[in-house]
KEDRENBA-782202 format. One line per 8 residues: number of its first residue (from 1); their letters; for each residue x, y, z of N, C-alpha, C. Coordinates in steps of 0.2 Angstrom, whole numbers. Layout:
! KEDRENBA-782202
NUM> a> X:Y:Z:X:Y:Z:X:Y:Z; ...
This chain:
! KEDRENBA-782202
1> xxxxxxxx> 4:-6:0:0:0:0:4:6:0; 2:11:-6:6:18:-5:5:24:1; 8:25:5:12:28:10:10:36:9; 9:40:10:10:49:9:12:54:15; 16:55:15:19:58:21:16:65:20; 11:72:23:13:78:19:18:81:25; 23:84:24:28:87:28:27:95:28; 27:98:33:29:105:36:34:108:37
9> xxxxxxxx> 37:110:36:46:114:39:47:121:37; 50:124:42:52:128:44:57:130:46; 62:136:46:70:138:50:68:145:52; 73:147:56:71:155:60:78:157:61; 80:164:59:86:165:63:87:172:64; 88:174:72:89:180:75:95:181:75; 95:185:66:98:191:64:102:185:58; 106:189:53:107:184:48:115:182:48
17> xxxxxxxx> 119:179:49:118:172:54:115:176:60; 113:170:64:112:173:72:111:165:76; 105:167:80:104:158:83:98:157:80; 100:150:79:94:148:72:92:140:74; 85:139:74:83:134:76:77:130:68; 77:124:69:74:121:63:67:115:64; 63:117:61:57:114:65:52:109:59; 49:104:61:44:100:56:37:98:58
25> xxxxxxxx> 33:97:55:30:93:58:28:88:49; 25:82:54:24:75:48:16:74:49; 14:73:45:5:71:44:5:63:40; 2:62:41:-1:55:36:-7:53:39; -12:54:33:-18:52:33:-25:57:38; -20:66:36:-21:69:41:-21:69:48; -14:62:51:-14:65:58:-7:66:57; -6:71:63:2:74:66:4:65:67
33> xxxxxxxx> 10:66:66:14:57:66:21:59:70; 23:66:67:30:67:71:30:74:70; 35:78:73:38:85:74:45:84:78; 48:89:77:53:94:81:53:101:81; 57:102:85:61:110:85:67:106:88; 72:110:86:79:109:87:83:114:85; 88:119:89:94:122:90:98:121:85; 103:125:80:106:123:75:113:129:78
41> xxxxxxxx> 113:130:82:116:137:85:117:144:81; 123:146:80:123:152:75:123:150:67; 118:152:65:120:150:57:113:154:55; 113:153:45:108:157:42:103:154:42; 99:159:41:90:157:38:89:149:36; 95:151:29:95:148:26:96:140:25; 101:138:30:103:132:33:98:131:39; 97:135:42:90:132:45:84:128:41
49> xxxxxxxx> 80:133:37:78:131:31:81:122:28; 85:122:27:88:115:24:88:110:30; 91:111:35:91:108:40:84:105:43; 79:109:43:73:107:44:69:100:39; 71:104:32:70:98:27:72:90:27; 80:93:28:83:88:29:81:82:35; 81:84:40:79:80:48:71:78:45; 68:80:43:58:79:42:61:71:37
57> xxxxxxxx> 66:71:32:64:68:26:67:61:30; 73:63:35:76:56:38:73:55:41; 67:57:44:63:53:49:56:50:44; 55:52:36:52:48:32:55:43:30; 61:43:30:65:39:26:64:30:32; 65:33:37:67:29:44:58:26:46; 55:28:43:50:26:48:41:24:40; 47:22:36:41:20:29:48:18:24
65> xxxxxxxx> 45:15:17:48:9:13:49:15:8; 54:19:7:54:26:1:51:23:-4; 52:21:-8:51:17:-14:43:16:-14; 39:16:-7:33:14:-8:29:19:-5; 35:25:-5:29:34:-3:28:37:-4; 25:42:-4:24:47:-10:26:56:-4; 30:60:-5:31:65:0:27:71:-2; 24:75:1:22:82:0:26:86:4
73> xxxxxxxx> 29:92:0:32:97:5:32:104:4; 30:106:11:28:112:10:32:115:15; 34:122:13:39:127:14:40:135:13; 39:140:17:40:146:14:44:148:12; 49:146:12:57:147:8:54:147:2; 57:152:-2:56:151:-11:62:147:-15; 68:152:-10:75:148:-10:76:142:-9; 75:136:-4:75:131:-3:70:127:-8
81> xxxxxxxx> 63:129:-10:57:125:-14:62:126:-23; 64:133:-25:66:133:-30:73:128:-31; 78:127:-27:82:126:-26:82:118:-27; 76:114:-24:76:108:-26:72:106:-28; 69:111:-33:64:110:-39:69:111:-46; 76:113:-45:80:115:-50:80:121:-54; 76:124:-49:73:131:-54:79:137:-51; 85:137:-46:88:142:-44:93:137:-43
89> xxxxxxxx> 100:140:-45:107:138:-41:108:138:-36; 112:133:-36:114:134:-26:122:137:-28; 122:143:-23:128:147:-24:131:145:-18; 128:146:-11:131:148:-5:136:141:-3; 141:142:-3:146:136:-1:142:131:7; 139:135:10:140:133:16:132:128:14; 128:129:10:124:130:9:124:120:3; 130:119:-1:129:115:-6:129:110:-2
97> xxxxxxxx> 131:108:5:131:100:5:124:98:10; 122:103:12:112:102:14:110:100:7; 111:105:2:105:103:-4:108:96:-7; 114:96:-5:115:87:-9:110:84:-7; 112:84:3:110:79:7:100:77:7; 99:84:6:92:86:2:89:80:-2; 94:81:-9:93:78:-15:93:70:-14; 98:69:-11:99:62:-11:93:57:-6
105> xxxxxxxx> 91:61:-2:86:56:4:80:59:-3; 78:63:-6:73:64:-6:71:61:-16; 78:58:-17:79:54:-23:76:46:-20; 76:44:-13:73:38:-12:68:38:-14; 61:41:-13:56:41:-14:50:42:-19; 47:37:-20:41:38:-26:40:42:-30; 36:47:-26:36:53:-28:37:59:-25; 36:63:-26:38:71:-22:37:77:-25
113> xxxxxxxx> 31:80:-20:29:87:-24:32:92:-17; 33:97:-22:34:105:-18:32:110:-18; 29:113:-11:24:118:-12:30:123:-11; 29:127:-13:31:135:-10:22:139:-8; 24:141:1:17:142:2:18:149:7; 14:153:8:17:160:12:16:159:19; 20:162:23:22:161:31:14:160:31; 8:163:32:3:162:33:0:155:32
121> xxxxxxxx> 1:151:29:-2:144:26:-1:140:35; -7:138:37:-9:136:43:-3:130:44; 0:126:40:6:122:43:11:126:45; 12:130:41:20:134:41:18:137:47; 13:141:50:14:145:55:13:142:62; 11:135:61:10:131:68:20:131:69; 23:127:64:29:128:65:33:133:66; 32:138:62:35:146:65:34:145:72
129> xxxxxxxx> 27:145:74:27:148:82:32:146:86; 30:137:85:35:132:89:42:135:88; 44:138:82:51:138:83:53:147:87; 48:150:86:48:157:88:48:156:97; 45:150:99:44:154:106:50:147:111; 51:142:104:59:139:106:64:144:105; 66:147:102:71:153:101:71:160:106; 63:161:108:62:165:115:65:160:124
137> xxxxxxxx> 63:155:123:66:150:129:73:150:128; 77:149:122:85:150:124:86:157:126; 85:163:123:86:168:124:85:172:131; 79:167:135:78:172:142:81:166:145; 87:158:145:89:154:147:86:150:149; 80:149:146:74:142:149:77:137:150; 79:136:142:81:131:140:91:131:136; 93:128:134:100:129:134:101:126:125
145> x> 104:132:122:105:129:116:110:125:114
């Protein structure tokens, strides 16, 4: 039986690099299946962004039969969505070996669609928060990045 994972992700970084944390959540068949937030310490947007992708697709990868599932992914990043839709270069050195590591887990899989969708779109912004008010908790020492 075919598998459909849709994916949520998200990055945040206060100030560009600053402290940047990477956040997902996983649905299949409409329920939440998995999430994180997790601390990337100083780094860009942008690597956040990837980072997020990354960590969501190795928990599809790990937890369903690639070959037999089909991924949706949604993202506010234009940069990241165009980037691994082939429609935009990857220039930023720090930046090429996420988007391999991108390509290669998300080359396992059946099929695969990519949204670009605006902060606003109800996954993205469940995620935002999560990462916005994990980012608030290291900042006033809640928690320890």
């Amino acid at each position: 039986m075919l598998k459909k994972f849709i994916i949520y992700t998200d990055g945040a970084a206060r100030g560009n690099p600053g402290r940047s944390a990477s956040g997902y959540e996983i649905y299949e068949n409409g329920k939440l299946v998995a999430g994180d937030v997790f601390y990337n310490g100083v780094n860009t947007n942008n690597f956040a962004e990837y980072n997020a992708v990354i960590k969501a697709l190795e928990w599809c990868v790990k937890n369903s039969d690639p070959d037999k599932t089909e991924v949706e992914l949604f993202s506010d990043s234009e940069l990241v969505i165009g980037q691994l839709r082939g429609e935009y270069k990857v220039k930023a050195p720090r930046i090429k070996p996420l988007y391999r590591g991108a390509v290669e887990l998300l080359s396992k899989f059946k099929k695969i669609d990519f949204n670009n969708v605006p902060r606003e779109n109800n996954g993205i912004s469940r995620v935002d928060k999560k990462l916005n008010i994990f980012l608030d908790k290291i900042e006033m020492g809640q928690i320890s990045g």
